[in-house]
Structure formats: structure tokens, C-alpha cells
N, C-alpha and C positions, 0 to 999 in steps of 0.2 A: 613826683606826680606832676602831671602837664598841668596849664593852666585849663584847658579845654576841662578836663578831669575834676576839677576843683569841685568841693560839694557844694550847693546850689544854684549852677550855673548849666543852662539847657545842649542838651549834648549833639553838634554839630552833626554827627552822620548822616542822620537820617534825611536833614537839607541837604545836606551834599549830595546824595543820593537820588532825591525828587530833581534835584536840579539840572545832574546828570542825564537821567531819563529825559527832559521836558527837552534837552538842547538836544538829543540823538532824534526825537520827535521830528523839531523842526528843522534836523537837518535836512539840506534835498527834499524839502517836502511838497513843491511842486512839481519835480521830477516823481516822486510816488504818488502825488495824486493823479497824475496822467498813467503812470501805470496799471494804476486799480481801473481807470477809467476803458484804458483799451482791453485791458483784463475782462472786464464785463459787459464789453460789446463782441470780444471776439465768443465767449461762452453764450451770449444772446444770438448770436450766428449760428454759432455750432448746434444748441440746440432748439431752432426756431421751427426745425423740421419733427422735431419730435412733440413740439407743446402744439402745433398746427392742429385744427379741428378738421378732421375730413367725416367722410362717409361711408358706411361700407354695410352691404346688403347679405342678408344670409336664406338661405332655406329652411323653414323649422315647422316642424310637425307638429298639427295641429290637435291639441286635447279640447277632450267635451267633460266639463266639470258638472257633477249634479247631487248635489246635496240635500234632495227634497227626501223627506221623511217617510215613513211609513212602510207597510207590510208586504209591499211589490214590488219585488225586483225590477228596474226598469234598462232597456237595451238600446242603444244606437246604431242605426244603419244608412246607407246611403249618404257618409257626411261628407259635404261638398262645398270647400276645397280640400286634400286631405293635407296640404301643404300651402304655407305662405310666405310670400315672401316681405322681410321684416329689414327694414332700413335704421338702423343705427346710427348718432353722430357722438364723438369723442377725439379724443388724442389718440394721434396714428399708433405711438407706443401703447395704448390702454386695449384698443379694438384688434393689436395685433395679439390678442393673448385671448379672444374673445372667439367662440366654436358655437355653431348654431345649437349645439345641447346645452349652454350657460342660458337659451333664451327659453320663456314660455310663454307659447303661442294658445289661447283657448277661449271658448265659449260656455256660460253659464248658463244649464236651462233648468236652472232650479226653478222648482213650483211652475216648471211648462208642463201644459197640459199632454196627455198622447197623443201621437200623430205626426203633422209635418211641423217644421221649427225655422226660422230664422232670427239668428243675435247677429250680433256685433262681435267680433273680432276684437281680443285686449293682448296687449301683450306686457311682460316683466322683462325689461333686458337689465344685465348685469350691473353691476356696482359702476359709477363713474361713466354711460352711456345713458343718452338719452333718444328712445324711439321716437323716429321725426315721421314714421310713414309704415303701414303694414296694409301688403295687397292680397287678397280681398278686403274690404272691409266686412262683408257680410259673408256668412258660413250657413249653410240652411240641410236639413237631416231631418230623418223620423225618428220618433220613440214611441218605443214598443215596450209592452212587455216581456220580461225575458222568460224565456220558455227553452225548457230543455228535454233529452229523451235519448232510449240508447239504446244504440244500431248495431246490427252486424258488421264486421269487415269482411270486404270481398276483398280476395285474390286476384289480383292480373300478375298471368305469369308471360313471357316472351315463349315462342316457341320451342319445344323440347324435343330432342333429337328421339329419332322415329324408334330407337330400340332400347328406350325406357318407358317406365310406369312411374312417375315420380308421386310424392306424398309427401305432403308440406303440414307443419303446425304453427298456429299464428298464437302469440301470446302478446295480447289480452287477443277473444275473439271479439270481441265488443267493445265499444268508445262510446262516453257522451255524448251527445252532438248538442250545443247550446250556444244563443243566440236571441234577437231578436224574433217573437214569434213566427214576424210575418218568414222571415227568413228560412229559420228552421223548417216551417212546415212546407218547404216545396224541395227539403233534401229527400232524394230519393234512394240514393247507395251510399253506402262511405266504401271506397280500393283505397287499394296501396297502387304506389308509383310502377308502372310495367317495372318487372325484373326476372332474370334470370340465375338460377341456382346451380351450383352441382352440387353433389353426388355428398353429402354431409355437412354443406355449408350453413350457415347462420350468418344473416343480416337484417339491420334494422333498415324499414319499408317506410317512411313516410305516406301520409292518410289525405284523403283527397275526397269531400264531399261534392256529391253530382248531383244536378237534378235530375229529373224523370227524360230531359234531352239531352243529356250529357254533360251541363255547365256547370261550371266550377262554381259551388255559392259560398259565399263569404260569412260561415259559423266560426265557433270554435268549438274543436275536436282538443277532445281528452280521455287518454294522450292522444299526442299529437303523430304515432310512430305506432307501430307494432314491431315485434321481434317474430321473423320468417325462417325456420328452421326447414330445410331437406331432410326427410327422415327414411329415405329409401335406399336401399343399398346394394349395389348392383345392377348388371343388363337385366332386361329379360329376353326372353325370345318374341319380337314384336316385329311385325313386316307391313309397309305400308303397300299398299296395292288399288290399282284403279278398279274403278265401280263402273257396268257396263249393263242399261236396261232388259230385261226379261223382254222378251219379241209379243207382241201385242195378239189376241186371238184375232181366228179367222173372222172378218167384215170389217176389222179397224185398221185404219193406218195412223202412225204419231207422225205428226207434220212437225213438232219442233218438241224440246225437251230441255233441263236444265239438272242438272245433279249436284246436290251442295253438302257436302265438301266432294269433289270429284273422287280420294281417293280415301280410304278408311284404313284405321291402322288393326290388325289380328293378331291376337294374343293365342298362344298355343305349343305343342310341344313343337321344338323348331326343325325336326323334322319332316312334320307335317306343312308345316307355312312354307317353308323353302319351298313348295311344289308350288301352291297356288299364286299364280300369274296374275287374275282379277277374280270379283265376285261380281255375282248375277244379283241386280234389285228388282225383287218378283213384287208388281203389281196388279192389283186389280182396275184393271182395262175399265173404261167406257169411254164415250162419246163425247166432248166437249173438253174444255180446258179444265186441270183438276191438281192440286199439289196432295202429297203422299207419305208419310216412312214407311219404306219399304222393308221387308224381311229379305235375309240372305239364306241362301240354302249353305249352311257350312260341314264341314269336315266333323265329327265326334270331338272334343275336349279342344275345339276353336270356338272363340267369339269373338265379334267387332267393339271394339274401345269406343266407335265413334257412331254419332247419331246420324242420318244422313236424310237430306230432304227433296223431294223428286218432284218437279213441276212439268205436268207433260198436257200436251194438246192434242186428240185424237180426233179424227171424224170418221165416219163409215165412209164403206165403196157399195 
């Protein structure tokens, strides 16, 4: 047994040990503290460009929040801006990961009265971004009560080649139409998008409410689409043919005239229409400036598909 070994005498290793470590420490160890040192200036360079606060602007769609209680449904219209723009400051790495749907842009009119409105513009941007600027500040709209109601859908077809009779089924025939009142109450049609069908097609029509002058007014329709089925199969025998006025009695002459649609389309067996050339629009004559539908003198098992409208200006001799 060594003397180190002996029993009651404190066992060398473990000095040996700390002693070893503490001399490896201070070896070179101004050379390693310059190391660490350029070590974490070169990592302070490298990433000075990433920890760097910038700025950076988005576009985000602006919501109308309303929380107010009670038994009536209440609608927004007219809200103006319907977009803002919203300036963000962060780390260039943070706002690079950052998309105008992370932000929310909106206006509170709870417990606002109906009518016209103006708030204040708030916005929430994302974790680790702070909103330094949102343009507008002010957002100003009406509320309404919401009011709804359900319309027919018209049909707009493109024009159909002259030697058919086509027949279409729209499912649903009828949509919602809802919105703010005021809104609602100046829709005057709901169509589908102009289209064209053949001969057993099916497609979905997107829905377009009009007003009484033709503008496009901003409800919503439910659904938002009908399904447009061709359900006619086959030509028929159909001939389009120009419209040519009935000669006015003796003492009148027509100083000027108009025919709308100039030519009519005639359904019939198609040995028969193959002959006729035009049709005669027989009116009754008088004096002065006058519009008309006129009758056709046709053929036995011919009729015209189409309405036709006569504006003529007569005087005596």
C-alpha cells in the first residue's frame, strides 16, 4: 500500500485534478480572451442587420365591430375607407414573416346610434410589432337596419343561333337579397352574368343585383350563383326574316319610320318558311307621329317568336 493510500490521510487526486484544470484555464488566456472577444464582435456585425428596427407598411382590410344588444339586426353600408394603410416597426427578421392578414384593422360602433358614423381607426398587429401610424385615422359609414327579401332571378342569355328555340331551368329560381335597408330597397332585379349555353349544357351563373337603372348595388345575395341548365334538344325549323311596313291608306304618307327588331324569327313547318322572304307589319294608319305592335298576316301553322315595335310619323296630302 502507497503512502498516499494510507488510512487517514486526504487523497491527492482530486487536487491534482482542480490544479490541472485551473493551469489549462490560464494557459494562453489572453490569447482566448481576444478570441471570444473578436468572436462577438464579428457575430454583432453579422447580425446587426437582422436585430436593426425598420419599417414597413401594409394594406389591410378594414372590419366594423358591433356588439350592441338587442332585437335588431343591424347592417353597414357606405364604409369609407374600405382599406388602410397600417405602418408597422420591428426587426427586419420579425416583419419579414409578417402578411397584412396577421394585422386587424377596425372600427367600434357599438351602442352607435342609426344613421351616419364616424370612429377612430385601432389597429392589433402581430406579436413582437409595434403600430407607429394607420392612414385614415377616421372611417365614417351608415347603419342601418338589416332588412331582407327574396327575388326572382332573371336570365340574361347571349344571343342564340337563329335556328333554335332554347329552354333553360335555373335552380334555385329565387335568392335572398339582404343587406342594409336603405340598400336593399332600391334593388330592383337580381340576373345572372350574360352567358351562353349549348344544346344540354349545365353551368353555374353567378347573380348580380341591379337597380331600377341598371347599377350594380352592393347587398348580399343568397346564394350567391344559380345552376343554368339548357334543356332543349335539338334544331327546330326557325327562319329569321326582315320586317317590311304595310303601305299606308289613300290621303297619308309616312315621312320617316322605325322597326325594332328589324327582323323576326318564324317557327313553322320548314317547308313552309323556306319560302317566305319577309313579313308585312299591318298598321293602323293615322295622322301624326304614333308607336305600334303590329300584326303579321302569316302562313297557316307559322308564328313569329318575336315581339316587334313600329314608330312611324304620318301626315296627310
Amino acid at each position: 500500500m502507497s503512502q498516499s493510500e494510507l488510512p487517514g490521510q486526504p487523497a491527492a487526486r482530486p487536487v491534482r485534478a482542480v490544479r490541472y484544470w485551473w493551469q489549462r484555464f490560464l494557459h494562453n488566456l489572453p490569447q482566448k480572451l481576444l478570441a471570444l472577444a473578436l468572436a462577438s464582435v464579428v457575430w454583432f456585425v453579422a447580425t446587426q442587420d437582422r436585430r436593426a428596427t425598420v419599417l414597413q407598411t401594409y394594406e389591410v382590410a378594414l372590419e366594423v365591430r358591433d356588439t350592441t344588444g338587442g332585437n335588431e339586426r343591424r347592417a353597414i353600408s357606405n364604409l369609407t375607407p374600405a382599406t388602410v394603410r397600417v405602418t408597422l416597426s420591428g426587426s427586419r427578421q420579425r416583419l419579414g414573416a409578417v402578411n397584412a392578414s396577421d394585422i386587424a384593422a377596425y372600427v367600434d360602433v357599438t351602442d352607435a346610434s342609426n344613421g351616419q358614423f364616424s370612429r377612430t381607426v385601432r389597429v392589433i398587429g402581430p406579436d413582437n410589432a409595434r403600430s407607429i401610424k394607420v392612414a385614415p385615422t377616421i372611417a365614417r359609414g351608415r347603419i342601418d337596419a338589416e332588412a331582407s327579401r327574396t327575388q326572382p332571378v332573371i336570365l340574361s342569355i347571349t344571343s342564340s343561333p337563329g335556328d333554335s328555340l332554347p329552354r333553360y331551368l335555373l335552380s334555385p329560381r329565387q335568392v335572398t337579397v339582404s343587406g342594409p335597408s336603405q340598400q336593399v330597397d332600391t334593388v330592383d332585379r337580381v340576373v345572372t352574368v350574360p352567358m351562353s349555353l349549348g344544346q344540354g349544357d349545365q353551368r353555374e351563373a353567378r347573380l348580380m343585383a341591379l337597380s331600377a337603372e341598371g347599377v350594380p348595388v352592393d347587398v348580399q345575395l343568397q346564394p350567391a350563383s344559380v345552376t343554368v341548365t339548357r334543356i332543349d334538344s335539338g334544331t327546330l325549323p326557325i327562319r329569321s326574316v326582315p320586317v317590311r311596313l304595310s303601305s299606308p291608306p289613300d290621303g297619308l304618307k309616312v315621312t320617316s319610320s322605325n322597326i325594332e327588331p328589324s327582323t323576326v324569327r318564324l317557327i313553322g313547318p320548314a317547308d313552309i318558311i323556306a319560302g317566305i322572304g319577309n313579313v308585312t307589319a299591318e298598321l293602323n294608319y293615322r295622322a301624326g307621329t304614333f308607336s305600334a305592335q303590329p300584326t303579321f298576316n302569316l302562313p297557316d301553322g307559322v308564328r313569329s317568336l318575336d315581339r316587334v315595335t313600329v314608330q312611324v310619323t304620318a301626315e296627310a296630302q
